[in-house]
C-alpha positions in Angstrom: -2.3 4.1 12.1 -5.3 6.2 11.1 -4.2 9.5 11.4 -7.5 11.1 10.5 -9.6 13.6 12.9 -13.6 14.1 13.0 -13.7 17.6 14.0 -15.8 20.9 14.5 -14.7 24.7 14.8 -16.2 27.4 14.5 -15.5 29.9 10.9 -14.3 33.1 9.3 -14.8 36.7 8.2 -14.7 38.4 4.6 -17.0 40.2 2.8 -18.6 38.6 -0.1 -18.7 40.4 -3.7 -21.0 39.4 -6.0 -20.3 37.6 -9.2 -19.7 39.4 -12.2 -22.2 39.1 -14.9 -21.1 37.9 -18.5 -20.0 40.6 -20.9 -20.5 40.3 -24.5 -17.0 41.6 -25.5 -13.9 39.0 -24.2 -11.2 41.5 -23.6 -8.9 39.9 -26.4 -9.0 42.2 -29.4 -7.1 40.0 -31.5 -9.8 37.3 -30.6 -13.1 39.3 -31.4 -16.2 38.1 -30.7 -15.3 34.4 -29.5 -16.6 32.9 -26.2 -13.4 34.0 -24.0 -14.1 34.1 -20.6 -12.7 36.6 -18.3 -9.7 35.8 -16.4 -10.1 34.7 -12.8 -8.9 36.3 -10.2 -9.0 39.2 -12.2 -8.8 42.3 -10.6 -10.4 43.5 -7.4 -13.7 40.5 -8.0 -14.1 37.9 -5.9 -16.1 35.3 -5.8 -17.4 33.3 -2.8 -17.1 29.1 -3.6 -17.0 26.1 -2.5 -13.5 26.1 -1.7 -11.1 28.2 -0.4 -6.9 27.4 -1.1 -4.8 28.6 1.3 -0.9 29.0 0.4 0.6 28.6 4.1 4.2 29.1 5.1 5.7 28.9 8.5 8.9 30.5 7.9 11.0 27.3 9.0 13.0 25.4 6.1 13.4 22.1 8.2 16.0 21.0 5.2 18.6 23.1 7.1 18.5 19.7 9.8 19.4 17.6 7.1 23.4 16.7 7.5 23.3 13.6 5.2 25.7 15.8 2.7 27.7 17.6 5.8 31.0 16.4 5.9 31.2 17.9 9.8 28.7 15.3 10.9 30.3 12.5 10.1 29.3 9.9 12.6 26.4 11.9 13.7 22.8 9.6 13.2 20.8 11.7 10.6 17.4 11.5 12.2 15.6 14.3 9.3 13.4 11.2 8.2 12.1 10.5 11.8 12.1 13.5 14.3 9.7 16.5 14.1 10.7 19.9 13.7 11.0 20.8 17.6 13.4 17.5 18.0 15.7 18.3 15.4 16.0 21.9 16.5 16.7 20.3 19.9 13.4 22.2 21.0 13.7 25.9 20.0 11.4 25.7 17.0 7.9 24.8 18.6 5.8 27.7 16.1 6.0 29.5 13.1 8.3 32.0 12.6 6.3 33.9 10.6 2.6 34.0 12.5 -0.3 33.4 10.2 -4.2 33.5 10.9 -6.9 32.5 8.3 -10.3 33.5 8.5 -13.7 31.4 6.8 -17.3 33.1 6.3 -19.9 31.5 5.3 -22.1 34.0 3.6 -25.2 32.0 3.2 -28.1 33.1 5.9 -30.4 30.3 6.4 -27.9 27.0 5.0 -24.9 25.2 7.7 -22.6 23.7 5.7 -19.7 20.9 7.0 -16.6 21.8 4.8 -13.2 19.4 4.8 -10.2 21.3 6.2 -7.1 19.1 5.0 -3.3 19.9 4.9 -0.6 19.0 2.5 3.0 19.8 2.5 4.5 21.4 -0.8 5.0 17.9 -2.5 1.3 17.5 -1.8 1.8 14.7 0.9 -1.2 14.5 3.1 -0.6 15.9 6.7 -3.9 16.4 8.5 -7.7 16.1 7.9 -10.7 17.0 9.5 -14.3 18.2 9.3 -15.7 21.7 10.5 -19.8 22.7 10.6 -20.0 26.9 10.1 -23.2 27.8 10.6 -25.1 30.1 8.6 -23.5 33.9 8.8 -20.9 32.4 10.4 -17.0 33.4 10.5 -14.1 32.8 12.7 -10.3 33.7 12.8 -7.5 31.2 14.2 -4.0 30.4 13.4 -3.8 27.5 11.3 -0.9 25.9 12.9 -2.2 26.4 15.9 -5.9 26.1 17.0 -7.7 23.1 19.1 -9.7 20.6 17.4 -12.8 20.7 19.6 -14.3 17.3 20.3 -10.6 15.4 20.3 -8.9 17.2 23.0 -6.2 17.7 20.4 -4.1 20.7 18.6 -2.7 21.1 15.0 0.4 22.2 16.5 0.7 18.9 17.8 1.2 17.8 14.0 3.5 20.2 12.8 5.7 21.1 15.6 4.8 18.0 18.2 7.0 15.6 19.1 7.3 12.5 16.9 6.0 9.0 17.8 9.4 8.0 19.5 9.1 11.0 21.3 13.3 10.9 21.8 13.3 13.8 23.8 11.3 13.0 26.6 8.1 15.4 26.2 5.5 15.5 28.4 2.1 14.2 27.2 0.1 17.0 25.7 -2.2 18.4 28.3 -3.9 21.5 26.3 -1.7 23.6 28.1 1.8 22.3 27.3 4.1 23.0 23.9 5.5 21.4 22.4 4.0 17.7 23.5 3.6 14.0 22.8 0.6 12.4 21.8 1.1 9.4 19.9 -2.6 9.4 18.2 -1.4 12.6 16.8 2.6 12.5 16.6 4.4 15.8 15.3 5.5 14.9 11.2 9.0 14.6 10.3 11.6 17.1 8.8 11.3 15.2 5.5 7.9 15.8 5.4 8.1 19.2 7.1 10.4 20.3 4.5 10.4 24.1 3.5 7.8 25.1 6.0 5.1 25.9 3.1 1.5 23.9 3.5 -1.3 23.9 1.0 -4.7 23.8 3.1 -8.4 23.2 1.1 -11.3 23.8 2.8 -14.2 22.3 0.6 -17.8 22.1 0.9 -18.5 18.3 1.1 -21.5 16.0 1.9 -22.2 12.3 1.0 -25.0 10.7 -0.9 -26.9 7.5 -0.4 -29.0 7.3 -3.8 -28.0 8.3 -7.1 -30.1 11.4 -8.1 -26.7 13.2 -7.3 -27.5 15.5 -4.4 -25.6 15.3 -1.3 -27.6 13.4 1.6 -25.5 13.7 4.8 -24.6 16.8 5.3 -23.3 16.9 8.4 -21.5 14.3 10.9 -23.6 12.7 13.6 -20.7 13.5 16.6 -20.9 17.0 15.6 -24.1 18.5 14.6 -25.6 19.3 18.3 -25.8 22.7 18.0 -26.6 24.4 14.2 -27.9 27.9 15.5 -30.9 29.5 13.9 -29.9 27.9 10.4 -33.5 27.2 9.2 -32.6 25.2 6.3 -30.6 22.5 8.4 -33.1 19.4 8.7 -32.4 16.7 10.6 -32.7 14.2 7.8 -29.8 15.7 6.4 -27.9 14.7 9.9 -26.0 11.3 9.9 -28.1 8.9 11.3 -25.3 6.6 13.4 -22.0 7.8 14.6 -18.8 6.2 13.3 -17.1 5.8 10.0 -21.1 3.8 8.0 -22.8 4.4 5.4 -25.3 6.6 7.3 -23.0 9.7 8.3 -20.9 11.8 7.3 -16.9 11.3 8.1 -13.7 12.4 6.9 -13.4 8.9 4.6 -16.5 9.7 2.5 -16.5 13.5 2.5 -17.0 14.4 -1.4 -17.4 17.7 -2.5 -20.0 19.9 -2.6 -21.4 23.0 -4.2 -22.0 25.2 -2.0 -20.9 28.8 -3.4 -21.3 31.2 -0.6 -17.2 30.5 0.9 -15.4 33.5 1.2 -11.8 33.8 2.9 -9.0 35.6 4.0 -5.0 35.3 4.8 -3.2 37.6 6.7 1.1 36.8 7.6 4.1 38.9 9.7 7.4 38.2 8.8 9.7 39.8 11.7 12.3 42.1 10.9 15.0 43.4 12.6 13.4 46.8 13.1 9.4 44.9 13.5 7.2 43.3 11.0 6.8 43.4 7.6 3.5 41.5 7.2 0.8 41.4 4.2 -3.2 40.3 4.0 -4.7 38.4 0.7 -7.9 36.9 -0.2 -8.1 32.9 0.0 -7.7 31.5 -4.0 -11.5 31.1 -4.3 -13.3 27.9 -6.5 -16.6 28.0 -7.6 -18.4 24.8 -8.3 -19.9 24.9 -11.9 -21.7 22.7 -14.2 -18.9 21.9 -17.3 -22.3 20.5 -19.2 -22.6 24.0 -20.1 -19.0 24.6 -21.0 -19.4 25.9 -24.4 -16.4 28.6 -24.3 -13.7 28.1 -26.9 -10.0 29.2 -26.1 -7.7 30.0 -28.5 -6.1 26.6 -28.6 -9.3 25.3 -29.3 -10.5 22.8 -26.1 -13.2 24.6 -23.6 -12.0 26.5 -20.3 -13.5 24.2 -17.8 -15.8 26.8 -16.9 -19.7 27.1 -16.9 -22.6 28.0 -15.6 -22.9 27.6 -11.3 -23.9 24.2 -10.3 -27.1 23.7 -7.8 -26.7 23.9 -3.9 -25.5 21.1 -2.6 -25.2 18.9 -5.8 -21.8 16.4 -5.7 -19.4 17.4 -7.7 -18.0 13.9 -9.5 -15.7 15.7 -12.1 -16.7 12.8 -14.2 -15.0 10.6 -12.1 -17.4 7.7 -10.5 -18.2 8.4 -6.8 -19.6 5.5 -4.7 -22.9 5.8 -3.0 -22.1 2.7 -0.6 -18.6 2.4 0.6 -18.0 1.1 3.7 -17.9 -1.8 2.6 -17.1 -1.2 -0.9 -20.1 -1.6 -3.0 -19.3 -0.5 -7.2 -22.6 -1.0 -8.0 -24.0 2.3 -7.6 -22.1 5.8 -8.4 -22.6 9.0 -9.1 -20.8 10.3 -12.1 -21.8 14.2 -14.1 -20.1 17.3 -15.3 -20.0 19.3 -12.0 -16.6 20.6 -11.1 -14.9 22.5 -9.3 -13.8 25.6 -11.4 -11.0 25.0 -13.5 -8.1 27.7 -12.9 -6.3 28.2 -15.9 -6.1 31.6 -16.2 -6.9 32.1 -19.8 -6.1 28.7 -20.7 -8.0 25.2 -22.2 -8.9 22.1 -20.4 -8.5 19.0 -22.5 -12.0 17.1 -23.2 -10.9 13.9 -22.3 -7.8 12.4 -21.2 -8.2 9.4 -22.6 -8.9 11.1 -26.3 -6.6 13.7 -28.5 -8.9 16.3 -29.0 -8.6 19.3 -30.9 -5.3 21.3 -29.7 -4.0 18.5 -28.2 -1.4 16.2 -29.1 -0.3 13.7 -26.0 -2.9 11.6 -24.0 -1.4 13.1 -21.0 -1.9 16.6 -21.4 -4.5 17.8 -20.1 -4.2 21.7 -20.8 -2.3 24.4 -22.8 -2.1 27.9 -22.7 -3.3 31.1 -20.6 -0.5 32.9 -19.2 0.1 35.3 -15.9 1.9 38.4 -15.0 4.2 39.1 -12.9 5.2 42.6 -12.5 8.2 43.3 -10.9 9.1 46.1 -8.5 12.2 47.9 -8.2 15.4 45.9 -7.8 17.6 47.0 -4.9 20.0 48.7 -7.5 17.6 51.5 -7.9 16.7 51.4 -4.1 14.4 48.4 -4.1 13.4 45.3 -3.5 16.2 42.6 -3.0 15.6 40.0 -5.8 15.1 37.1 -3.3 12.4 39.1 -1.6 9.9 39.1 -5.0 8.4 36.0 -4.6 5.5 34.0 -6.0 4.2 30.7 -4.3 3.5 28.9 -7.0 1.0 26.1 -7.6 -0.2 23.3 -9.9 -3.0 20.8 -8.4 -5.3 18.0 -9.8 -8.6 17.5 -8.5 -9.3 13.8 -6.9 -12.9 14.0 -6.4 -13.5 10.4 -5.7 -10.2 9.7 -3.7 -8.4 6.9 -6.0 -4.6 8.2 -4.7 -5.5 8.2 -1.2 -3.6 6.1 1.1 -4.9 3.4 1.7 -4.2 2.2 6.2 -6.4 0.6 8.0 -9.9 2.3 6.2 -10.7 3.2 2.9 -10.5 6.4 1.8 -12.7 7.9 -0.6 -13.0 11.6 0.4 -12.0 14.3 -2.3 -8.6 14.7 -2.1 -6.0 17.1 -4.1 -3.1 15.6 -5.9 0.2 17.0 -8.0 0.2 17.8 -11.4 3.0 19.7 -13.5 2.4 22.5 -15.1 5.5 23.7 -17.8 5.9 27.4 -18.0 7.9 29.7 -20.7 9.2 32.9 -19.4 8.7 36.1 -21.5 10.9 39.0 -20.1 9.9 42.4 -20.8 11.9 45.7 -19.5 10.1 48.9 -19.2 10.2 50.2 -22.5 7.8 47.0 -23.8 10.7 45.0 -25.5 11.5 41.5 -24.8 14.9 39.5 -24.0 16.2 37.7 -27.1 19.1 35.1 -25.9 21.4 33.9 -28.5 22.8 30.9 -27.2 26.5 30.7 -27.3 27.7 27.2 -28.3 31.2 26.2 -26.7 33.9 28.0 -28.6 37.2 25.2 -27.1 37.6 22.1 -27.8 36.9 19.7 -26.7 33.4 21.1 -25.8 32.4 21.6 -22.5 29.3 23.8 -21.3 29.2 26.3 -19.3 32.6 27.3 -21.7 34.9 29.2 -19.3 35.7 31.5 -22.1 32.5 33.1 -22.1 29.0 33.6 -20.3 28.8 31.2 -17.2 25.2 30.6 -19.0 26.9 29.5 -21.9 24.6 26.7 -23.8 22.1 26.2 -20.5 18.5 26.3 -20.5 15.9 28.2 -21.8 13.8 30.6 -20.2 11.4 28.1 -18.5 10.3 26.6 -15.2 8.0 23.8 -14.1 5.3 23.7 -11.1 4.2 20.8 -9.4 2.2 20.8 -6.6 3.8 23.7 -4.7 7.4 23.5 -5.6 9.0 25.4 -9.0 11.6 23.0 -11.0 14.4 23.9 -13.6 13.7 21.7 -16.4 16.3 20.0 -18.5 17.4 19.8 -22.4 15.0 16.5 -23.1 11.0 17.0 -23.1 8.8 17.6 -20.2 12.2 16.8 -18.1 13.0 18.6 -15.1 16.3 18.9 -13.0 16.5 21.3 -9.7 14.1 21.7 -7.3 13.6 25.3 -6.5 10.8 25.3 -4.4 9.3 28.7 -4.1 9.7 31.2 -6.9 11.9 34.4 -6.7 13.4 36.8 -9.1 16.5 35.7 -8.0 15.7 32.1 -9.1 15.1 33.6 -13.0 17.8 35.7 -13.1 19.9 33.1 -12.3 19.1 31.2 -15.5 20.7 34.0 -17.6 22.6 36.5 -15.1 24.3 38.6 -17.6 21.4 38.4 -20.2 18.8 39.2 -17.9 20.4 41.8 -15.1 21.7 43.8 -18.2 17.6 43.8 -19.4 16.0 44.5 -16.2 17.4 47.8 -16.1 15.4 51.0 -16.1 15.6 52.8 -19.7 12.2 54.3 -19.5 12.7 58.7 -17.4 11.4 58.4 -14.9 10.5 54.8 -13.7 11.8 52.5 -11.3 9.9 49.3 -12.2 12.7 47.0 -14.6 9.3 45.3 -16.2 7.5 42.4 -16.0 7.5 38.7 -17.2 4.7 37.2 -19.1 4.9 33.2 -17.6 3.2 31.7 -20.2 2.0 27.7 -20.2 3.5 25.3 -22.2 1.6 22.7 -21.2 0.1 21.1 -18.0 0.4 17.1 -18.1 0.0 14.0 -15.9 3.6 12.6 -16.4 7.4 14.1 -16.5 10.7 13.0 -16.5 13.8 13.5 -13.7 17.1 14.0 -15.2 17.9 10.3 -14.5 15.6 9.4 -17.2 12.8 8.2 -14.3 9.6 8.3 -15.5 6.7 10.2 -13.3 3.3 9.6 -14.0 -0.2 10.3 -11.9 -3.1 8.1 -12.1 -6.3 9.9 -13.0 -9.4 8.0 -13.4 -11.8 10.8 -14.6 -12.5 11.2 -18.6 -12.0 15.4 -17.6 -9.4 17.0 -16.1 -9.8 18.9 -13.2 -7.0 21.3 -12.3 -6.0 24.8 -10.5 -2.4 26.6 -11.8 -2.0 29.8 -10.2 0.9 31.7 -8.1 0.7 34.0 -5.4 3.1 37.2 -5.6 4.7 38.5 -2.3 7.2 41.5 -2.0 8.9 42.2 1.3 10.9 45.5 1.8 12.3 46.2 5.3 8.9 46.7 7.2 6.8 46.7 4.3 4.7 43.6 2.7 2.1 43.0 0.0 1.0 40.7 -1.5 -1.7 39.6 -4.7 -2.3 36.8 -6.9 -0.9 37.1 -10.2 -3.8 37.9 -12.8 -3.8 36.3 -16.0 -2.3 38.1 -19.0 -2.8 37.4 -22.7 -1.4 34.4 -24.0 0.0 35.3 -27.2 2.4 38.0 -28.2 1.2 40.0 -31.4 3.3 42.3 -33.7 2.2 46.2 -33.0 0.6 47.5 -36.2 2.5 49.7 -37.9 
């Protein structure tokens, strides 16, 4: 069943900054002179795009419903593959637990835009799609797991907290008025899917083209594109010409990616306490589109940034991947391919040439970046009257860019709208403690015999792994003792997940030496290596297709710290990748 929605609502509100200008000097002393660009985010800047990532989380970890391993239950029907989130809570979950609102502005004043809002769950499983037109100056504030999809009499909270399409529990048949409901064109997802309650949701600038000179054509949906405002540069030429999922309109199937860099956004989440709220605001992870024709920057592991100059208004972005001017029905004939892309987020790291080449740096066909590194400074640990470990926690994330669609599923239409996908992203952690020095672990081997690790005689983190994590998609991994492998699923990362790898090790470092100071330190994560393939502990092999000649990817982590009624949060800036010897 098509599960798609054709949609408009209305936008958001934050101010836009203006873009930095290029500075001769790159910040890295130790790299002098070369083309470095500056780390992004990076500091208080931020720059409108033509996509905004929102890092959603609803509080509710739906793998609590999952009693295949309870031995109380035996006999029980396990039903976490099947019913929604209300069903398996027997209808007391029907909303976040932690309320969240987003808000979109569109900062352009003369130029609508239609921009694809679509949700993924943290395994970057696709949940719900639709379009929206903002209008020029235009911005709007809803709850994202909650707000009506005008034109098809429908809710989002229908998907993530509706019943399923079995509808076991009797609901009533949504009305608009009633929650949680039934509405089997629109049936709730399943706890599987639900999983730990965090959501990825793009909102991209996207048009279609009919020719090949490589600038978007239908720009906004026929059923939706009654009423543009005052927007002087809307024409109707640019409106799809017939209704329906053609060739002449715009839809959710061929919705490909735009620039369109004047997309500013804001989050804002309350976490209840038991004395009120502790609840923090952040910017939207903003993406510029740019023109990678004119990406002549070096990094120090010597491939470009995937940076450049700012693409034209309104040009498709390919990403070097082969976009189809005609496909419904498929035609291959004609496509647009070029070098416009959606900003690569590296944060101080390289973006292989081509995948299907070793260039210089790189040593696998399926990497597809190396280095950059970000910091993550910790606050005071609840020792010193602090934060509790588990409450210093990044939401991580490592996405590819599908601009032309090729791992959509494929139901009853084809898809060929831009699309996100997971990638891994390996990460070394450097721990420093306040007075600048850095853990060195000595791994103890097993001292009985026969061996065994953990050895009971000493460390519980006798002989385990290093100081490393993986990302893919939204979820942190431990990785294992063979290459590129990875064993637990963590999910989001805390401090308590890192200490954890070394407990005596690390507690015994992360405590304040330095008069004076709270803060333990900080921990440079630094990349190994982002790459298209891994490999479970089993020994199974996990690849993703990718059928551009340039990666296209965003690695980057929010931070949030709650403490009793307080919250904050910020995206982790991007610290320098290497580690010199002080002078001296």
């Amino acid at each position: 069943m098509n599960r798609k929605l054709l949609v408009i609502l209305s936008t958001l509100l934050l101010l836009a900054v203006p873009q930095l200008l290029a500075q001769d000097d790159d910040g890295y002393n130790q790299f002098a002179k070369e083309a470095q660009t500056k780390s992004t985010p990076a500091g208080t800047v931020v720059e409108p795009g033509s996509q905004l990532l929102f890092l959603l989380d609803t509080g509710i970890d739906a793998n609590v419903w999952d009693i295949d391993e309870d031995p109380d239950t035996e006999g029980k029907q396990n039903n976490f593959a099947s019913y929604s989130v209300s069903e398996l809570s027997g209808g007391t979950v029907t909303a976040p637990i932690t309320p969240e609102f987003i808000a979109i502005t569109n900062t352009n004043p003369t130029d609508a835009v239609t921009v694809h809002f679509r949700y993924f769950n943290s395994d970057c499983e696709d949940i719900l799609d639709f379009l929206v037109i903002l209008t020029c100056n235009d911005t709007f504030m809803v709850d994202p797991f909650n707000f009506n999809i005008p034109g098809a009499d429908k809710s989002t909270g229908q998907r993530f907290f509706g019943a399923s399409l079995s509808n076991p529990m009797g609901m009533p048949a949504c009305d608009g008025t009633t929650a949680p409901c039934w509405d089997p064109t629109l049936p709730g997802i399943s706890g599987a899917v639900f999983d730990d309650g965090r959501f990825l949701l793009h909102v991209t600038a996207s048009g279609d083209p009919y020719d090949t000179d490589e600038i978007a054509d239908w720009l906004f949906p026929k059923e939706l594109a009654s009423d543009m405002g005052d927007c002087d540069a809307v024409v109707p030429s640019s409106v799809g010409a017939e209704a329906g999922l053609n060739d002449d309109n715009l839809h959710i199937l061929n919705a490909s990616a735009i620039s369109f860099n004047y997309l500013n956004g804001f989050l804002a989440r309350a976490i209840p306490t038991p004395t009120g709220n502790a609840s923090y605001g952040t910017g939207a992870f903003v993406r510029p589109a740019v023109d990678l024709g004119a990406d002549g920057n070096t990094g120090i592991s010597g491939g470009p940034d995937g940076d450049g100059i700012q693409a034209g208004k309104r040009y498709i972005l390919s990403g070097s991947e082969n976009i189809q001017v005609n496909r419904f029905p498929d035609d291959t004939a004609l496509n647009v391919n070029n070098l416009y892309y959606l900003r690569n987020e590296t944060h101080g790291g390289d973006v292989k040439l081509s995948v299907n080449n070793d260039g210089a740096g790189f040593s696998d066909e399926t990497v597809i970046s190396q280095g950059g590194a970000l910091d993550w400074t910790l606050w005071a640990r609840e020792a010193t009257g602090g934060v509790p470990d588990e409450n210093q926690r990044v939401m991580p994330a490592s996405l590819l860019d599908d601009y032309n669609g090729s791992n959509n599923d494929v139901a009853l239409f084809k898809d060929a709208s831009y699309r996100i996908d997971p990638v891994i992203t390996f990460y070394a952690l450097q721990i420093f403690n306040n007075d600048e020095e850095p853990l060195s672990i000595t791994i103890q081997p097993p001292t009985i015999s026969p061996p065994i690790c953990p050895d009971p005689t000493l460390d519980p983190t006798s002989c385990s792994i290093a100081l490393a994590v993986a990302v893919r998609c939204l979820n942190a991994w431990n990785v294992g003792p063979a290459t590129n492998q990875v064993t637990t699923e963590i999910g989001a990362l805390t401090l308590a997940d890192v200490v954890a790898l070394r407990p005596a090790q690390i507690n015994a470092h992360l405590t304040p030496k330095a008069e004076g100071e709270l803060g333990p330190g900080w921990i440079r994560i630094k990349r190994i290596v982002t790459r298209l393939d891994f490999q479970l502990l089993d020994g199974t092999e996990v690849e993703l297709i990718y059928d551009g000649s340039r990666a296209s990817i965003a690695t980057f982590m929010l931070n949030t710290i709650r403490y009793n009624d307080f919250g904050v949060a910020w995206y982790l800036p991007a610290a320098a990748s290497v580690t010199p010897v002080p002078a001296g």
